[in-house]
C-alpha positions in Angstrom: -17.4 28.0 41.4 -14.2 27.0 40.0 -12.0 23.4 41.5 -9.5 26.1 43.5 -13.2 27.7 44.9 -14.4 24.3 45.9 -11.3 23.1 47.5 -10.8 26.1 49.7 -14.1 26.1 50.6 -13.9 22.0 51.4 -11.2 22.8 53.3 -12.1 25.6 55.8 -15.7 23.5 56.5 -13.7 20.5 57.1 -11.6 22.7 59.7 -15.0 24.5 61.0 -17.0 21.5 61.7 -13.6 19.1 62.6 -15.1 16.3 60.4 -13.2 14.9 57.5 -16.0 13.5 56.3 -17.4 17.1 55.1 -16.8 17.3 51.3 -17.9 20.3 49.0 -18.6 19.1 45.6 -19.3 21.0 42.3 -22.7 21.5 41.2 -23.7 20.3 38.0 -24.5 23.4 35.0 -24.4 25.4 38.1 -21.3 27.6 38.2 -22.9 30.2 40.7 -22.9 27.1 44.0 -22.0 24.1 44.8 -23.5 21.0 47.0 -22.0 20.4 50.9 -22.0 16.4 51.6 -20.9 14.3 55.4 -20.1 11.6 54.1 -22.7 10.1 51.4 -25.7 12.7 52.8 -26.6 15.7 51.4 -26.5 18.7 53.3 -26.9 21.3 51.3 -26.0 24.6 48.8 -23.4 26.6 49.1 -24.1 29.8 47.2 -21.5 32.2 45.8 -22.4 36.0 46.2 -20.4 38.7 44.8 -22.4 41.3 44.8 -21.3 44.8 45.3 -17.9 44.0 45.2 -17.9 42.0 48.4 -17.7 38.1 48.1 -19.0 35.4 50.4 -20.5 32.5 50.5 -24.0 31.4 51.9 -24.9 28.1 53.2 -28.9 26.7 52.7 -29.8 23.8 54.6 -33.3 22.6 54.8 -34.1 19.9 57.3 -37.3 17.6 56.8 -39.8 17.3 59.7 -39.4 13.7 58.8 -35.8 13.7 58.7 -36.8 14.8 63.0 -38.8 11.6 64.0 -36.3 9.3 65.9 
């Protein structure tokens, strides 16, 4: 994904989720995805899919049992 990519992409989660703290950032010698972040925790991968001419995006999140304990 290219910087205008990221950006839009930043943007429209930052309106979906109403949190500023969302922030999409660019995936290292990955051009295909890029990583979601609130604030300094990962989230997860946004994927770019363009296949068959149609293009959009898919969001992977995996939560830890651990991360469920209280």
């Amino acid at each position: 994904m290219d910087a205008k990519e990221i950006s839009k992409l930043d943007r429209y989660l930052k309106r979906l989720f109403n949190n500023a703290s969302v922030k999409v950032r660019a995936r290292p010698q990955k051009k295909d995805s890029a990583e979601l972040y609130i604030g300094d925790e990962f989230v997860g991968v946004l994927f770019r899919d363009d296949e068959d001419g149609d293009l959009s995006y898919n969001l992977q999140i995996a939560i830890l049992d651990t991360d469920l304990d209280d």
